[in-house]
C-alpha positions, 0 to 999 in steps of 0.5 A, a space after each residue: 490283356 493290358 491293364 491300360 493303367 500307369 499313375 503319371 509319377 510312374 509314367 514319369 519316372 519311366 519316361 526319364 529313366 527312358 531318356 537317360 538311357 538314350 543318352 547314355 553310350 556305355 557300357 555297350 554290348 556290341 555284336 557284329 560280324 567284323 571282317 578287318 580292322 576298318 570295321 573297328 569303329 566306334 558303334 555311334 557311326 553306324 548307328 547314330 540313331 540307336 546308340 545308347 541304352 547297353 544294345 541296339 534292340 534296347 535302344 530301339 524299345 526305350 526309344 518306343 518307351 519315351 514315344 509312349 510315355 510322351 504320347 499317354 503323359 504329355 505333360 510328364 516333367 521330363 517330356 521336355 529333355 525326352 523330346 529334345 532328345 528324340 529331337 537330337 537322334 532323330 534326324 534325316 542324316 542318322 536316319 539314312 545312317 541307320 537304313 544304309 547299314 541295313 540294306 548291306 547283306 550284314 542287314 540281312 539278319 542282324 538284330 533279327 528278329 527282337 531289334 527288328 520287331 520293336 522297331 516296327 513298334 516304335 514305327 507304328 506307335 510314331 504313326 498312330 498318333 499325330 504328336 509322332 508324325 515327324 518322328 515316323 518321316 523321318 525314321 521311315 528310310 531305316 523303317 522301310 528297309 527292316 520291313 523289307 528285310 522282314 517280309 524276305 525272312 519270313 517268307 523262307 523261313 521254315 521253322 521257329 526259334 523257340 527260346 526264351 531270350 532274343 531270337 525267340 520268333 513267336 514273340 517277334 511275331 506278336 510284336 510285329 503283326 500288331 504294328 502292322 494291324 495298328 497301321 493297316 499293313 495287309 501285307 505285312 500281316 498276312 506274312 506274320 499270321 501265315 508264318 504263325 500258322 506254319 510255325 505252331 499250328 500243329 503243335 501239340 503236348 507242350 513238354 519243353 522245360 520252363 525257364 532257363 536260367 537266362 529266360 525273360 521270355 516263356 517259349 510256351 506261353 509267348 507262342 500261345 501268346 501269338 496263336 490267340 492272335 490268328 485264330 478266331 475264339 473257338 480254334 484257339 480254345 481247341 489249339 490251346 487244349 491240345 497245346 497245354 491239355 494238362 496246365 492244371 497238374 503240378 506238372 505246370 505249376 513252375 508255369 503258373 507260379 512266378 520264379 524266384 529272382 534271386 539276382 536282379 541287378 546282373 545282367 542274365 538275372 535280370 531276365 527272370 525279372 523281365 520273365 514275370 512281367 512278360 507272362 504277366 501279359 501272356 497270362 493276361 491275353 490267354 485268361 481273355 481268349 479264353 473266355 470265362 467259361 473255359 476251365 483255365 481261365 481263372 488259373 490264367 486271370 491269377 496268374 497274371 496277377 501274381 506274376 504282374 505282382 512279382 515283376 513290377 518290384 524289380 523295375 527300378 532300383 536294380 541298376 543299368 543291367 536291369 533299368 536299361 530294358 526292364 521299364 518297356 516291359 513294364 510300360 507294355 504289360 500297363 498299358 500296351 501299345 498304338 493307342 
């Protein structure tokens, strides 16, 4: 589990560096379906709300990442400018910007599901404490469309996406059911712990090859990440087993050891980064699940330690490729979300 800890000189540095991303426009990293050159328009229109911080979804997760900073360290010395600024992005006009780009059938799937899930975060994180109230009202028209378009895929989806980068559904899934648990959203939970259970329930001897190049997410740990969630303690032993029944053999050990980082400051090698931290709190939430008795829990319990370790050096001093998503993983593994 988290560690629910961050020094306030940490939580303001990543409350700055959080603000100033979403302030800054470029460089962009854009991707959309253009049709004619009337779709050639500049990023901002569209999304008046989401538009700085490299992409859309990162926009979404530093703007999370400023709502918790100001939530745990309200007095931080930039609490003041990150306030201004949610001010300035956050109004009624962009808000209803945002949601109407997401009801035309482009809104079916972009940004699905990363960008879909943090912004069902940032929307409970918003709705959980009272200092975000105006925020949530105002964010609900785009909120309200994404969880729409959410519980449509969901329903029909018949398989995973089981990748370490972006579109990896179980780590969306994880992100999504806890904001929808954080606010009591039945429906919205039974939809994710029903997809879940559709997913992964049967999945047996984990065999895939870990990491990619590119990962910052673990398939097999995110996945066991989320089971832990829909399972009572005594199923998710019995899944895990079955899942990982050979995690102690040197088979696993590229698993259980932090990976080499051996370019920090590019854009696909900062992704090893994010990966350390990322199974830093799956290892963390496992060792947990797991109970003390367990055989792997001390094995998971280390693990997060060492890759806790590992990932925090890189979440400053790299450079915008790095520094403009790094410190929300970073502000999650400390001290997790909606409270």
């Amino acid at each position: 589990m988290p560690e629910l800890t961050l020094d306030p000189t940490t939580a303001d540095r990543l409350l700055a560096t959080a603000t100033d991303n979403l302030r800054r426009e470029y460089p962009i990293h854009w991707i959309r379906l253009v049709e004619s050159p009337a779709d050639l328009i500049p990023h901002r229109e569209l999304h008046p709300v989401f538009a700085g911080s490299y992409d859309w979804h990162s926009c979404v997760h530093q703007t999370w990442l400023a709502v918790r900073m100001l939530r745990l360290h309200p007095g931080s010395p930039s609490a003041e400018r990150a306030r201004a600024t949610l001010d300035e992005l956050i109004t009624v006009a962009n808000a209803q910007t945002e949601a109407d780009f997401f009801l035309r059938p482009e809104g079916a799937h972009w940004e699905r599901p990363y960008g879909w899930a943090w912004l069902l975060v940032l929307d409970s994180e918003l709705r959980t404490w009272d200092g975000g109230a105006r925020w949530a009202q105002t964010l609900w028209p785009l909120v309200s469309a994404v969880r729409t378009r959410w519980v449509e895929w969901l329903t029909s989806a018949r398989r995973p996406v089981r990748v370490g980068t972006h579109t990896n559904t179980a780590f969306a899934l994880c992100l999504a059911l806890d904001a929808a648990r954080a606010v009591g959203d039945e429906e919205l939970a039974a939809a994710c712990a029903t997809a879940a259970h559709r997913f992964y329930l049967l999945d047996t001897d984990y065999g895939a090859y870990e990491p990619d190049a590119a990962d910052f997410l673990s398939p097999g740990l995110t996945e066991a990440d989320l089971m832990r969630r829909v399972l009572s303690a005594q199923e998710f032993e019995a899944w895990f087993d079955a899942f990982l029944p050979d995690l102690t053999r040197p088979r696993w050990a590229v698993l259980r050891t932090p990976v080499e980082v051996d370019a920090p400051a590019d854009p696909h090698g900062s992704h090893l980064a994010g990966l350390a931290l990322s199974r830093a709190w799956c290892w963390a939430g496992i060792a947990a699940a797991l109970g003390p008795g367990h055989r792997c829990a001390a094995l998971a319990a280390d693990a997060a330690e060492a890759h806790r370790q590992t990932g925090w050096q890189y979440v400053f001093g790299y450079g915008y490729a790095a520094e403009h998503w790094l410190g929300t993983f970073a502000a999650y593994l400390a001290v997790g979300a909606f409270a």
